[in-house]
C-alpha positions in Angstrom: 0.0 0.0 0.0 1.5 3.4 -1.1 1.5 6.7 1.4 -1.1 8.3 -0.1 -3.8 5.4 0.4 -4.0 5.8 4.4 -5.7 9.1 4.1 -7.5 8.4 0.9 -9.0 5.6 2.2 -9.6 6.7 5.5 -11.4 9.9 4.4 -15.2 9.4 6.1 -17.8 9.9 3.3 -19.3 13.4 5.1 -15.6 14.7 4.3 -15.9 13.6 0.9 -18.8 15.4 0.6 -17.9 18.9 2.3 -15.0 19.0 -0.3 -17.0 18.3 -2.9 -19.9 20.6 -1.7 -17.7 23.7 -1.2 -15.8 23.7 -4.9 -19.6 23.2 -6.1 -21.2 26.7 -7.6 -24.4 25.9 -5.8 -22.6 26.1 -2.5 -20.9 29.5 -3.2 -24.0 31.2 -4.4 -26.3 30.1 -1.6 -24.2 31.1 0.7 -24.2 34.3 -1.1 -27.7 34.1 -0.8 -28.0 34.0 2.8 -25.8 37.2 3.5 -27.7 39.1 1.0 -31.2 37.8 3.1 -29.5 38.5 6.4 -28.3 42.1 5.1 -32.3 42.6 4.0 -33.6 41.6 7.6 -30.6 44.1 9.3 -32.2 46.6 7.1 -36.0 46.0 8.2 -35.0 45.9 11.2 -33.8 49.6 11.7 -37.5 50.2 11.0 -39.3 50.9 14.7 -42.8 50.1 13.1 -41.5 47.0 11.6 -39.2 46.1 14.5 -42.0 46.5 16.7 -44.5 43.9 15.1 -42.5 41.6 13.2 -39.2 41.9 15.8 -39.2 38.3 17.6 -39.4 37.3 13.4 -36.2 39.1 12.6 -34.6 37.9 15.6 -35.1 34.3 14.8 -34.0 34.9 10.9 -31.1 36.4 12.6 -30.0 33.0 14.8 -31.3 31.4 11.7 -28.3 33.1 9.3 -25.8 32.7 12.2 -26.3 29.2 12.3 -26.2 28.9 8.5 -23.0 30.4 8.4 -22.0 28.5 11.9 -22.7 24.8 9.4 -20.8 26.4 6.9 -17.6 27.3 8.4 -17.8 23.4 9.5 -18.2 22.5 6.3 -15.4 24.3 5.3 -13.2 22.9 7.8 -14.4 19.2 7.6 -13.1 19.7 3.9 -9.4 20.3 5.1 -9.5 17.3 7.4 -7.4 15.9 8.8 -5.4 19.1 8.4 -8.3 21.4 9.4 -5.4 24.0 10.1 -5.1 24.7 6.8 -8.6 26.6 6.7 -6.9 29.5 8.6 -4.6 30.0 6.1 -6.6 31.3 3.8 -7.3 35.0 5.1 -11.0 35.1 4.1 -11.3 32.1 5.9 -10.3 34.2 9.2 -12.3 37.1 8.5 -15.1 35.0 8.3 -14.6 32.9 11.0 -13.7 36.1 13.6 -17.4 37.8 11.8 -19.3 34.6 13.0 -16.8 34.4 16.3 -18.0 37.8 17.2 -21.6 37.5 15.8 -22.2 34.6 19.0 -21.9 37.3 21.7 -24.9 37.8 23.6 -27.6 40.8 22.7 -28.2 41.7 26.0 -27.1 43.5 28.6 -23.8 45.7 28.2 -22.9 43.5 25.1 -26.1 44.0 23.7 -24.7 47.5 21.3 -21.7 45.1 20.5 -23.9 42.0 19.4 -26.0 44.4 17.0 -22.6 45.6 15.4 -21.7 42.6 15.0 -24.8 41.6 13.6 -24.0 43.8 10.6 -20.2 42.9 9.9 -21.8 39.7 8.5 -23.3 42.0 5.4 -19.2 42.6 5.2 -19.2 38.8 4.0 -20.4 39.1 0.8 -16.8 40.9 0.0 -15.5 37.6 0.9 -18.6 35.4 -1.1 -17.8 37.3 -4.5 -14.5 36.8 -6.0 -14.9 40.2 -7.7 -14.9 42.5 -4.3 -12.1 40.2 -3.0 -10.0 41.0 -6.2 -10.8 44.9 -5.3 -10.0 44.2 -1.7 -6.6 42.7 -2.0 -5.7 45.6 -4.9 -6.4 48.3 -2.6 -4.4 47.0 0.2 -2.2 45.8 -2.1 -2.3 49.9 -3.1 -1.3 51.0 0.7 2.5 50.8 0.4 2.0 52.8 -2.9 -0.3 55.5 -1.6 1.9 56.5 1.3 4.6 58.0 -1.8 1.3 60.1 -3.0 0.4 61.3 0.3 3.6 62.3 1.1 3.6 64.2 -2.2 0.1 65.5 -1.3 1.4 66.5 2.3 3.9 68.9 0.9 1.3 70.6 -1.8 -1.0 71.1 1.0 1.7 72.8 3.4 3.2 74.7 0.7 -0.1 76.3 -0.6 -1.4 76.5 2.9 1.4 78.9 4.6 0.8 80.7 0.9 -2.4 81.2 1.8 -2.1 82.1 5.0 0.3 84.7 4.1 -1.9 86.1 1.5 -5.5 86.2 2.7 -5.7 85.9 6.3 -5.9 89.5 6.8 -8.7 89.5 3.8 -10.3 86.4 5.0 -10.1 85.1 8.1 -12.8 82.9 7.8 -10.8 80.7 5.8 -7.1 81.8 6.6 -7.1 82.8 9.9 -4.4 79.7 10.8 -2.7 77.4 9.2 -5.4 74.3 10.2 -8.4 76.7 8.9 -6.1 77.3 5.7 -5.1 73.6 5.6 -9.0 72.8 6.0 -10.1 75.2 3.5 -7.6 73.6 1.1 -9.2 70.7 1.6 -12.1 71.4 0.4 -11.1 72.7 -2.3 -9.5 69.9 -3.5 -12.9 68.2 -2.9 -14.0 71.1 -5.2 -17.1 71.4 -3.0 -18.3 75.0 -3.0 -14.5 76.1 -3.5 -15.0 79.2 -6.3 -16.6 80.9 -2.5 -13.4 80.8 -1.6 -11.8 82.4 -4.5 -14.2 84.7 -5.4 -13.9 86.4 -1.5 -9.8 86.8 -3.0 -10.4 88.2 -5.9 -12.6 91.2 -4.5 -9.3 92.1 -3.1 -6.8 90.5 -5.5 -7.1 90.4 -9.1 -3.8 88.0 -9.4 -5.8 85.6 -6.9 -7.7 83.4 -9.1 -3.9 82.2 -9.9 -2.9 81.0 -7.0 -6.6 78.6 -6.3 -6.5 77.3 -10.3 -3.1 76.1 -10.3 -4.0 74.6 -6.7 -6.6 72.7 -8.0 -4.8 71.6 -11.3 -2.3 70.3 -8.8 -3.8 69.1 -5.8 -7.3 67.7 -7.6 -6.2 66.5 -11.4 -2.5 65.6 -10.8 -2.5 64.2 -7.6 -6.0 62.5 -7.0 -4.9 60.9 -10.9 -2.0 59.5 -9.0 -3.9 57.8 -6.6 -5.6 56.2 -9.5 -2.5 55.5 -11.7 -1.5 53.6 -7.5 -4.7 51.5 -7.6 -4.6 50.4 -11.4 -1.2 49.0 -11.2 -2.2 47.6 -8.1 -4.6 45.9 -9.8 -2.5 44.3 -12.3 -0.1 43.1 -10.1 -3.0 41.5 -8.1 -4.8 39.9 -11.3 -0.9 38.6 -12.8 -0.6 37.1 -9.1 -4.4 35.7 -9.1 -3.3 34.2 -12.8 0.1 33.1 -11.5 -2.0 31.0 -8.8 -3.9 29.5 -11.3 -1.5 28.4 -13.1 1.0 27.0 -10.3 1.3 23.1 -9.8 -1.3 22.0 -7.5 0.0 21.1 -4.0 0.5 17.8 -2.4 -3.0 18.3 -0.4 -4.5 19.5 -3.6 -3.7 15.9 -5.4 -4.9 14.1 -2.2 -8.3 16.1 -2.3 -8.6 15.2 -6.3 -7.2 11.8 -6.2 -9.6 11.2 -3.1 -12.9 12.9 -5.5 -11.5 10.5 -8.3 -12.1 7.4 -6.2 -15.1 8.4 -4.4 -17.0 8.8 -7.8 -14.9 5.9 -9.0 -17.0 4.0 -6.2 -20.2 5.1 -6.7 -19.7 3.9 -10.3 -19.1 0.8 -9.4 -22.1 0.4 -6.9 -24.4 1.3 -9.7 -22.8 -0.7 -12.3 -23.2 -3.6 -9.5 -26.6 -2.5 -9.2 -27.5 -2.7 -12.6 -26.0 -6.0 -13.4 -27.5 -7.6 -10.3 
């Protein structure tokens, strides 16, 4: 008997089944499924009329989807075994698992604000349910390091323009000048350009020259930079879709050929139970 057969054969039929169940579509989407519902009920629930006749109902959906998501973390698990350890490697895996963790405190007493919280970091689970959001995820923390270059970059526009400013309005308009965190502040939103030509237009009645100074701000601090940020995320973005296609086309792992080889003879065997059937 080869090395491999111990755990083949010694693989219990519901394992078999949980590792087959949780590459199948049909698990995937109706687990999707149930976090949409449960984000529905969290929803009605905000409602006082509704919550007041129908809330013992949305209570008991809610221990309904906890206890869902409770059979399907086991499922998960029972799919790794014997090597269960290895569904904490995966870093969904642990945010789901610390959502459903936190998700079994008890709604009442000082905990009861905590539970309710909680309660809604499970609607955070469909970013882990759709490979799309978690390819979005991992770009923009892939992004961080990145970001920290253009922020630095951004960090100098806004002090240089800021003491600028400072210098040159805050006798003309305090409002917005008066100290460097107002004048930071007011920068601020007008890079948001929210309302910012108020700004300007207070200048100008005292400065003709001033529309130069808040235009080339905003070229600067709104078109050049905030593109940067962008230009951060996209190549990100590639770099997170050449690693997903890297993975995909690695060599499976050792526990990868015991999972197939261990499908391979499970539907090997239910072949030959029916074929036994049929010719008996």
């Amino acid at each position: 008997m080869s090395s491999t057969d111990g755990p083949l054969r010694s693989a219990s039929p519901f394992v078999a089944w949980a590792d087959r169940a949780v590459a199948a579509a049909w698990f995937r989407h109706g687990v999707t499924a149930v976090i949409a519902a449960n984000a529905v009920v969290i929803g009605l629930d905000t409602s006082a009329s509704l919550s007041a006749v129908y809330g013992a109902l949305f209570e008991t959906a809610s221990q309904t989807f906890l206890a869902i998501f409770v059979v399907e973390a086991l499922i998960k698990m029972a799919a790794r075994w014997p090597r269960v350890e290895n569904y904490f490697k995966d870093g969904w895996n642990v945010f789901d698992f610390t959502v459903i963790v936190v998700s079994l405190l008890p709604n009442t007493g000082e905990l009861a604000t905590l539970a309710r919280l909680a309660r809604l970091f499970r609607v955070l689970r469909l970013v882990s349910a759709l490979p799309g959001l978690r390819l979005i995820v991992a770009t923009l923390i892939r992004s961080v390091p990145g970001m920290f270059n253009v922020l630095a970059l951004m960090s100098i526009v806004f002090y240089v323009y800021g003491v600028a400013g400072y210098h040159l309005f805050h006798e003309i308009d305090p409002t917005h000048w008066r100290t460097l965190g107002i004048a930071l502040l007011s920068l601020f939103r007008i890079v948001t350009l929210e309302d910012w030509t108020d700004i300007m237009y207070a200048a100008l009645e005292h400065h003709w020259w001033a529309w130069a100074y808040f235009v080339s701000f905003v070229v600067v601090g709104t078109f050049v930079v905030i593109n940067l940020f962008i230009a951060v995320v996209i190549n990100s973005l590639d770099e997170a879709k050449q690693e997903r296609l890297h993975d995909l086309q690695a060599p499976p792992t050792r526990d990868e050929l015991l999972a197939e080889l261990t499908r391979t003879q499970d539907a090997l065997a239910r072949l030959q139970e029916r074929l036994e059937r049929d010719g008996g």
